[in-house]
PDB file of N, H, CA, C and O in Angstrom:
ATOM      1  N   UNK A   1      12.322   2.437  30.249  1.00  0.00           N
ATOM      2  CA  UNK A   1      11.308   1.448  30.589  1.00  0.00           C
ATOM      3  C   UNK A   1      10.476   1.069  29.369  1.00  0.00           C
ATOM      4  O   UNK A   1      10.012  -0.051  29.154  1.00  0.00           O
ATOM      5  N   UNK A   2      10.341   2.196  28.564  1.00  0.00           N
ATOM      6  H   UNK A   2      10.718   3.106  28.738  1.00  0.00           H
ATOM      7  CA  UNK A   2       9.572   1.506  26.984  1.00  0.00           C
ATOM      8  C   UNK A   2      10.323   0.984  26.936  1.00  0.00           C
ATOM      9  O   UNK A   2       9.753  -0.102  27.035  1.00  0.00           O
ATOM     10  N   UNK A   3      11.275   0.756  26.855  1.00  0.00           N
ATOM     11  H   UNK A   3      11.738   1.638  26.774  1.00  0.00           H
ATOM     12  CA  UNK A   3      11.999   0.251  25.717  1.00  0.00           C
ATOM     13  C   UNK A   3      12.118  -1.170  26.095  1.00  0.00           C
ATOM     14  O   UNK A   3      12.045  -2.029  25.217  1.00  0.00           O
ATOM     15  N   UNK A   4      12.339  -1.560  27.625  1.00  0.00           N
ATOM     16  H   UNK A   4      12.399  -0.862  28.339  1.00  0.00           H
ATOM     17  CA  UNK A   4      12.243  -2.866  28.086  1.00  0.00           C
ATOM     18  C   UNK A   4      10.696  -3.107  27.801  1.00  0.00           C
ATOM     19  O   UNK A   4      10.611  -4.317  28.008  1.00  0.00           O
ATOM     20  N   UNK A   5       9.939  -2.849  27.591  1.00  0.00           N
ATOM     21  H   UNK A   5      10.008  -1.866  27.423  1.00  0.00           H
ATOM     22  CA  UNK A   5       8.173  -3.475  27.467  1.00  0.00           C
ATOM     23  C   UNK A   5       8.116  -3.739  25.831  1.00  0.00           C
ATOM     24  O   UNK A   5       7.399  -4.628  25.371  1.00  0.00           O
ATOM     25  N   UNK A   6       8.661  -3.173  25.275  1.00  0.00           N
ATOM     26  H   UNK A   6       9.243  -2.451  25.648  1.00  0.00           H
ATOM     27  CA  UNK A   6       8.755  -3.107  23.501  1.00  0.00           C
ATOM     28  C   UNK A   6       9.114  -4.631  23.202  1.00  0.00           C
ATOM     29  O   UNK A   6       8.484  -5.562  22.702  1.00  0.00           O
ATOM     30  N   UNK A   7      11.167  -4.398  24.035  1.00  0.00           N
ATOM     31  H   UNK A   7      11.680  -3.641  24.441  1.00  0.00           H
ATOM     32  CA  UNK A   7      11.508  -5.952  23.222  1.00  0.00           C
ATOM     33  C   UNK A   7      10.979  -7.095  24.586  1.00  0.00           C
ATOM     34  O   UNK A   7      11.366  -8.260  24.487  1.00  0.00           O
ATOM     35  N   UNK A   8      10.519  -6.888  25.234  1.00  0.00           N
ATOM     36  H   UNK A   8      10.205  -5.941  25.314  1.00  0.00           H
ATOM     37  CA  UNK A   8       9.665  -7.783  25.584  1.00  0.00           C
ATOM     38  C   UNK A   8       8.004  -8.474  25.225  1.00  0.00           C
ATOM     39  O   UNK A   8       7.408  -9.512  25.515  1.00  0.00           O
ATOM     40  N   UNK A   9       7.744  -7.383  24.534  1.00  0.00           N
ATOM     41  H   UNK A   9       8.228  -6.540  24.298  1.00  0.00           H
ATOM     42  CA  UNK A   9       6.618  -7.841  23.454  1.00  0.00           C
ATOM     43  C   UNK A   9       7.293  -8.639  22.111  1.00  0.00           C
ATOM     44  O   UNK A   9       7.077  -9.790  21.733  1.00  0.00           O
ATOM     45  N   UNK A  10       8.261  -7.522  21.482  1.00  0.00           N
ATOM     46  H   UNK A  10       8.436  -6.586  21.788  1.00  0.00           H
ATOM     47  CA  UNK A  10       8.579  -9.000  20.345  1.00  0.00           C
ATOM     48  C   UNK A  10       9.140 -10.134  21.178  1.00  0.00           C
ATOM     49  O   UNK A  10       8.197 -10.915  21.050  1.00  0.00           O
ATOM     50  N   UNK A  11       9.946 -10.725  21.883  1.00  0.00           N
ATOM     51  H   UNK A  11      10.712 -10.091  21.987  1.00  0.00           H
ATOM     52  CA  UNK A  11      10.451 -12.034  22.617  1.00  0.00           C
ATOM     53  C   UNK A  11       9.046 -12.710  22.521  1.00  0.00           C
ATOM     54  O   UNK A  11       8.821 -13.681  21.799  1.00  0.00           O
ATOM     55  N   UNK A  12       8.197 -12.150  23.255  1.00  0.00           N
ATOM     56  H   UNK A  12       8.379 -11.361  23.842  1.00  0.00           H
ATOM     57  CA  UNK A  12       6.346 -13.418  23.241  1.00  0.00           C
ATOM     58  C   UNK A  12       6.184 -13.368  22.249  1.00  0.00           C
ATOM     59  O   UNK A  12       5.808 -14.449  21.795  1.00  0.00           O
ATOM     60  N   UNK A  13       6.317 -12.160  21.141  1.00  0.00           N
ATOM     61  H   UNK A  13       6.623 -11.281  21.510  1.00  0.00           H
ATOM     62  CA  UNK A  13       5.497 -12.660  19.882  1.00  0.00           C
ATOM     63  C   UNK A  13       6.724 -13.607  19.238  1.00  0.00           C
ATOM     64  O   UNK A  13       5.991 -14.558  18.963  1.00  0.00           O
ATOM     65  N   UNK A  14       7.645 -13.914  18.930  1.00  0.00           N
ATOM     66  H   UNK A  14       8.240 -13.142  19.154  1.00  0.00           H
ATOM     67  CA  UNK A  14       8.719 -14.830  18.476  1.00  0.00           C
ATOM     68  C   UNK A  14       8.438 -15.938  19.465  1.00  0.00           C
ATOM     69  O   UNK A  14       7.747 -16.904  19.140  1.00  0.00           O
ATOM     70  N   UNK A  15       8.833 -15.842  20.363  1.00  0.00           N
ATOM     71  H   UNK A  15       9.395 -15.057  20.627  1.00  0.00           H
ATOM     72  CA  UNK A  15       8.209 -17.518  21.144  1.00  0.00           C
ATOM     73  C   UNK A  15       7.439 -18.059  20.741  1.00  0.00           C
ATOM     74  O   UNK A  15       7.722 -19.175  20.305  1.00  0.00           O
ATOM     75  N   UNK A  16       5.709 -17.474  20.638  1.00  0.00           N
ATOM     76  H   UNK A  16       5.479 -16.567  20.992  1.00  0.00           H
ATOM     77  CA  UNK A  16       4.735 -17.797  20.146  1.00  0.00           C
ATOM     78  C   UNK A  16       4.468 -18.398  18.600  1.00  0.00           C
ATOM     79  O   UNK A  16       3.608 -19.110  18.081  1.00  0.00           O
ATOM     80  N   UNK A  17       5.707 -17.699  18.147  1.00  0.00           N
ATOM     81  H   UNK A  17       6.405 -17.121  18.568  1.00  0.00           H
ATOM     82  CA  UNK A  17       5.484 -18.089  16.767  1.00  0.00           C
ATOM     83  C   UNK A  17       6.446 -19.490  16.306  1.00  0.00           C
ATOM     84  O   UNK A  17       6.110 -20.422  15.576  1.00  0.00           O
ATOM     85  N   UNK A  18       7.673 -19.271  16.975  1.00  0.00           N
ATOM     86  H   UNK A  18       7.946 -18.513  17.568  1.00  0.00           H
ATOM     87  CA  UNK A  18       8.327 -20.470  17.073  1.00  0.00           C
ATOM     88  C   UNK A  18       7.618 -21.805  17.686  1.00  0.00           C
ATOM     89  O   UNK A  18       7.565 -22.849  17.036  1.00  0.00           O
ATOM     90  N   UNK A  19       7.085 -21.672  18.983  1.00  0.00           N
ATOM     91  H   UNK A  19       7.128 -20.824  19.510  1.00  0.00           H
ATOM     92  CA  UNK A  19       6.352 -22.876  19.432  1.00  0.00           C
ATOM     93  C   UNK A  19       5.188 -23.155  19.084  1.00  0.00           C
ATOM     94  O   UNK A  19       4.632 -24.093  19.654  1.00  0.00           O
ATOM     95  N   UNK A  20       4.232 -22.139  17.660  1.00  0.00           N
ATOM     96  H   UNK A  20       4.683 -21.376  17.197  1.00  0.00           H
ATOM     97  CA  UNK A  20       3.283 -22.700  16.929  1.00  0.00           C
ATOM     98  C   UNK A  20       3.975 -23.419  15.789  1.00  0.00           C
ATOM     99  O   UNK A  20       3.332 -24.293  15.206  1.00  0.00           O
ATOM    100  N   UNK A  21       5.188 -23.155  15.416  1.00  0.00           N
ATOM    101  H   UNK A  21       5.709 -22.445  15.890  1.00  0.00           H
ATOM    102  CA  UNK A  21       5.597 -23.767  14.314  1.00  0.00           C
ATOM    103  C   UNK A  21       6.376 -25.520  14.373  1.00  0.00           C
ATOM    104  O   UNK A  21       6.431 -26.510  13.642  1.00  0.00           O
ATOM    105  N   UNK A  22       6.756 -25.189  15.414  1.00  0.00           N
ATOM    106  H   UNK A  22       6.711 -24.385  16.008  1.00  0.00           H
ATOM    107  CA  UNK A  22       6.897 -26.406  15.833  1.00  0.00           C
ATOM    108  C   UNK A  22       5.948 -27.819  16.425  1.00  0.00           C
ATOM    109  O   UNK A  22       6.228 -29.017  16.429  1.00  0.00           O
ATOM    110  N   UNK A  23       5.088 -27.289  16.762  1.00  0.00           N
ATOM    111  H   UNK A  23       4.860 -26.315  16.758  1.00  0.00           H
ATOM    112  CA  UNK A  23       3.861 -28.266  17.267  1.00  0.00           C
ATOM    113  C   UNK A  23       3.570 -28.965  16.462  1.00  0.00           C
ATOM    114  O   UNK A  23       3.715 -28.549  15.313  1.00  0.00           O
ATOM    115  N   UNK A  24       2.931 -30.587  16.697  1.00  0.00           N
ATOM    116  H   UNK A  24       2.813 -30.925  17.631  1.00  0.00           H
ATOM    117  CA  UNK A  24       2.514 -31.367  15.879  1.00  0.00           C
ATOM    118  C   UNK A  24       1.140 -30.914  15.562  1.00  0.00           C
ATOM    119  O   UNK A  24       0.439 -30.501  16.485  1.00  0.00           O
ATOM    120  N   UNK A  25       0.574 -30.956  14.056  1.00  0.00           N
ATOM    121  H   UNK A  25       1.144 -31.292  13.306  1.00  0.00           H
ATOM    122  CA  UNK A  25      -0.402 -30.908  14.048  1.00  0.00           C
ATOM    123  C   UNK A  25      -1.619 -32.327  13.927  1.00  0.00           C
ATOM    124  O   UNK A  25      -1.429 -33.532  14.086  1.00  0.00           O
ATOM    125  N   UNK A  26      -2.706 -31.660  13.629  1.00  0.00           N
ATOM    126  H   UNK A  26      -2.860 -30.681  13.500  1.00  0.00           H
ATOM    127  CA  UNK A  26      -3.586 -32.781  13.480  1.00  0.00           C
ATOM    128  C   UNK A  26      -3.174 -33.692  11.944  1.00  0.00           C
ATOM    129  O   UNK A  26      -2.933 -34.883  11.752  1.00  0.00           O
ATOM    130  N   UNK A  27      -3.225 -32.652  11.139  1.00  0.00           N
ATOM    131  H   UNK A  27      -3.421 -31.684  11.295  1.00  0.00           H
ATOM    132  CA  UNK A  27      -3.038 -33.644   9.820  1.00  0.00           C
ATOM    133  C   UNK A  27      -1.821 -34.810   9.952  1.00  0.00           C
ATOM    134  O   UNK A  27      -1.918 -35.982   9.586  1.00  0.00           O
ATOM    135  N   UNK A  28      -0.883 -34.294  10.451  1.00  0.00           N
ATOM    136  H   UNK A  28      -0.804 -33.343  10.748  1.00  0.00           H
ATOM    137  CA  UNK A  28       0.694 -34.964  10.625  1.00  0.00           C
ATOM    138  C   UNK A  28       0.464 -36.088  11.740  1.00  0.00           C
ATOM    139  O   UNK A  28       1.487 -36.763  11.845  1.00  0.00           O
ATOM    140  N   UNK A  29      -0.404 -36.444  12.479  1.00  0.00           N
ATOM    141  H   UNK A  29      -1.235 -35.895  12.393  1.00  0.00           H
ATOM    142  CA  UNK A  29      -0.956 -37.042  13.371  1.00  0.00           C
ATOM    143  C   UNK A  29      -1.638 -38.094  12.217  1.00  0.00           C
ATOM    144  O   UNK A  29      -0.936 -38.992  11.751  1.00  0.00           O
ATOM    145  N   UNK A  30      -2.716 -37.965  11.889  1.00  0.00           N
ATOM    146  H   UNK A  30      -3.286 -37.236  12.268  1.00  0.00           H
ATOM    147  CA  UNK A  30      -3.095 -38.636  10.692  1.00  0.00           C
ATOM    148  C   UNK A  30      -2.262 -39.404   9.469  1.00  0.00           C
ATOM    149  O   UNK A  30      -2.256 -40.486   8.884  1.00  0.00           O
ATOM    150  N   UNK A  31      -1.748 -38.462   9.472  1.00  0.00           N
ATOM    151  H   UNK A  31      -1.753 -37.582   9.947  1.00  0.00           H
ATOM    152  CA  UNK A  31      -0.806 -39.234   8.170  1.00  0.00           C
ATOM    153  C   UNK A  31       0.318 -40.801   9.055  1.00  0.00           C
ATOM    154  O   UNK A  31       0.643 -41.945   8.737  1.00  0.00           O
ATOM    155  N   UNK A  32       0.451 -40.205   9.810  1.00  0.00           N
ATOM    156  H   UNK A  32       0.187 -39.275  10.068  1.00  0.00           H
ATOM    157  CA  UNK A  32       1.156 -41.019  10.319  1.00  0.00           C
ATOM    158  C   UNK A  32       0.842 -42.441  11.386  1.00  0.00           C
ATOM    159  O   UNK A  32       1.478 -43.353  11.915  1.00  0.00           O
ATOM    160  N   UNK A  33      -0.628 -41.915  11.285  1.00  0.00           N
ATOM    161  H   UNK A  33      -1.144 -41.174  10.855  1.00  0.00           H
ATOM    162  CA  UNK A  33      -1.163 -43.548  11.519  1.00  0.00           C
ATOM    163  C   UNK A  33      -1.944 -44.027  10.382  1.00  0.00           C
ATOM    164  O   UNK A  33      -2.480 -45.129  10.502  1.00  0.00           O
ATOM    165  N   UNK A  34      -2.091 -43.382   9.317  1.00  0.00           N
ATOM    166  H   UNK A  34      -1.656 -42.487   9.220  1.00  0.00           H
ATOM    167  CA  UNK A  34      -2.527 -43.672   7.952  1.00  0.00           C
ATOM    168  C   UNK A  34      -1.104 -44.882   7.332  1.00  0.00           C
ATOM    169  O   UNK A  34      -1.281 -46.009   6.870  1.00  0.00           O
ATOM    170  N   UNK A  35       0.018 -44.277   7.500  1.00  0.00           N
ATOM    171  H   UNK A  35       0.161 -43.362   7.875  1.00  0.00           H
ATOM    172  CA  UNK A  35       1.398 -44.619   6.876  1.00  0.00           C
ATOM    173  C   UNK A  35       1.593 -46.112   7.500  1.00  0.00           C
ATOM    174  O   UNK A  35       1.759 -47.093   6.774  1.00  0.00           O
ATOM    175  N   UNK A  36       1.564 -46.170   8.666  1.00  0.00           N
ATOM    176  H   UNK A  36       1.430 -45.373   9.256  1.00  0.00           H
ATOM    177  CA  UNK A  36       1.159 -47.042  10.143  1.00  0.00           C
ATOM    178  C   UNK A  36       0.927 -48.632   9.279  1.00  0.00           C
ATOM    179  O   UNK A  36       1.490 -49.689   8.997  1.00  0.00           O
ATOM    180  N   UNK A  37      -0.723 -47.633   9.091  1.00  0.00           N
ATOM    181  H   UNK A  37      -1.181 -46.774   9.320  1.00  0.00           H
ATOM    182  CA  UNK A  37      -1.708 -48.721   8.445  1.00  0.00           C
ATOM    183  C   UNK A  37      -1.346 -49.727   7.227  1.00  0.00           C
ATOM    184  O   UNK A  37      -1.452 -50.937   7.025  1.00  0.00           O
ATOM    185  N   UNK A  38      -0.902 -48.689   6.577  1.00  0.00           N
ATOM    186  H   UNK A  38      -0.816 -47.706   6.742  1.00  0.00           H
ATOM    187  CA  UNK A  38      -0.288 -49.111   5.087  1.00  0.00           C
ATOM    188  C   UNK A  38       0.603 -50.208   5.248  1.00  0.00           C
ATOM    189  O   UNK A  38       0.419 -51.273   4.658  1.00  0.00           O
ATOM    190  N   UNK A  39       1.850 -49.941   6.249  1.00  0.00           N
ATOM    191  H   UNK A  39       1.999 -49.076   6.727  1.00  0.00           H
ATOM    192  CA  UNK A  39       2.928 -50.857   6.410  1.00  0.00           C
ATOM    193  C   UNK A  39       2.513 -52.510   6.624  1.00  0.00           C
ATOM    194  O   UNK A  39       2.822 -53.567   6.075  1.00  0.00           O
ATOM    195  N   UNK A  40       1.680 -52.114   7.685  1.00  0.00           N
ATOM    196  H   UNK A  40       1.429 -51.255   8.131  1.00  0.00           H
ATOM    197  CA  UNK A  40       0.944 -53.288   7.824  1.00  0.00           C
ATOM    198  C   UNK A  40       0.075 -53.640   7.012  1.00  0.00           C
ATOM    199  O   UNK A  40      -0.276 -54.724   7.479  1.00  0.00           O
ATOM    200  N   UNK A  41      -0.344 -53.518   6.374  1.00  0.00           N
ATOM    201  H   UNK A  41      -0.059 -52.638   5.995  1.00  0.00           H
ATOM    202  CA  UNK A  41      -1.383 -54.355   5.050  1.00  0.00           C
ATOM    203  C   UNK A  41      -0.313 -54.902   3.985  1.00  0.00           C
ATOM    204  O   UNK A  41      -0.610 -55.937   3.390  1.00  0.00           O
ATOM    205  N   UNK A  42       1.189 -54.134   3.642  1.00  0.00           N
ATOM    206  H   UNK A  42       1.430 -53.293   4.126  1.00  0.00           H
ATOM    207  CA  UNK A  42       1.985 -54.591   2.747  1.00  0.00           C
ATOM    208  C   UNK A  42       2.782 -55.152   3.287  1.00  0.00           C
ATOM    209  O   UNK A  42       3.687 -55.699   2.657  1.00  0.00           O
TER     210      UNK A  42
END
């Protein structure tokens, strides 16, 4: 039974870390209506 609670703690901590890495962030949000902007002025 440890042993099922163990690799079930790393699985959440790897999920967690995979689906923070993947998320859009704020800056990348920005840039990309910054980029947006640009197109349209040139």
């Amino acid at each position: 039974m440890k042993r099922f609670g163990k690799g079930l703690f790393v699985f959440v901590i790897v999920s967690l870390g995979l689906a923070s890495s993947c998320a859009v962030n704020e800056f990348e949000l920005d840039r990309e209506v910054y980029e947006r902007q640009i197109k349209q002025v040139t």
